[in-house]
Structures are given as C-alpha cells and as structure tokens.
N, C-alpha and C positions, 0 to 999 in steps of 0.2 A: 663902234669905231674900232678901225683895227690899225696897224700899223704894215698890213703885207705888202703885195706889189702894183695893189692901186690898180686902176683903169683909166687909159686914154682919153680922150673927146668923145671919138667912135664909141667907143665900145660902151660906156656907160650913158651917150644918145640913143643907143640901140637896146639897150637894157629899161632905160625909162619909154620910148618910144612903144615897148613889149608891154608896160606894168599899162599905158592909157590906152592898147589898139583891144580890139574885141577878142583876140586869138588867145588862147587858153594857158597856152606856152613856147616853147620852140619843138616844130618837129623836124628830128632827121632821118635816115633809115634805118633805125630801130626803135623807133617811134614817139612818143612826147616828155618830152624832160623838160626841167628847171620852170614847174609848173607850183612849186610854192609859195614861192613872194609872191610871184601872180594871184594865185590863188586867195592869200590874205588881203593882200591888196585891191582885189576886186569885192572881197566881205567887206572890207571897211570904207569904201564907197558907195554899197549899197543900201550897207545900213546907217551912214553917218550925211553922205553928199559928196560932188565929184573933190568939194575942196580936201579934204580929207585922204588919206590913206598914205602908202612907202613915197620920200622922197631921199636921192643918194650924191652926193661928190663924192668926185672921186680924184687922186693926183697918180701918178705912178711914179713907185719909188716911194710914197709916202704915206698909202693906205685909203681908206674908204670907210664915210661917216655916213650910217642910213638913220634917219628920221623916221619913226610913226609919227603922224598925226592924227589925233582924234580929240572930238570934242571932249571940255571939260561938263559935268553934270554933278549939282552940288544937292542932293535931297532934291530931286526931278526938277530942279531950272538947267535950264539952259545955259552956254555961258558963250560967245562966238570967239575964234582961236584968235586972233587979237587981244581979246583981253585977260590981263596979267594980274588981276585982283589976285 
C-alpha cells in the first residue's frame, strides 16, 4: 500500500487487463518494460491456478493497494483462499 498519486479507472484496467492477457509486458520503441509484476504474476498462476496471483486498486490522490494471493499450505494440506482457519 502506498499513499502516492494513485491511478485512474483506465489506467489501472489497463494494468490488470496486461497482468490476465498472454503478452509478456508493454513494448515501445525501445523495446519491453514493466515486465515484472507480469512476470511474478504469471509464476504465481502457474504454479498456484488462475485464482491466484497480483490483484490492485487504485484511487488518485490517494494511493495504490496490491494484493498477493496465494494459496495457504499447512505441513502439505491444502487450504482454498476462502478459508480463514
């Protein structure tokens, strides 16, 4: 969580839209950036399931909260992100 200038509607649709599409990251001409949340974020979906991985709001003017999700695993059980035990 931070407290900086946040992000719009757009902007942070277009940011989540990038972490679920197949493309690796954003290319411009000078070729591929802001390919690391992507990159985490596609580990932790392939090794966990799609429920899983970066989720972000965001306000402007008021900052940006990102979310990992990942499963919880207590001594090799299983536990589904629902439950709060």
């Amino acid at each position: 969580m931070d407290n900086g200038v946040g992000m719009d509607k757009n902007q942070l649709e277009k940011m989540m839209a990038l972490l679920e599409s197949d493309e690796i990251g954003v290319k411009d001409e000078y070729n591929w950036k802001s390919v690391g949340v992507k990159n985490v974020n596609d580990r932790i979906r392939y090794l966990y399931g799609e429920e899983y991985g970066i989720k972000a709001d965001s306000s402007p003017g008021l900052g940006t909260i990102v979310r990992i999700l990942l499963p919880i695993q207590i001594k090799g059980e299983h536990y589904d992100k629902d439950d709060y035990r």
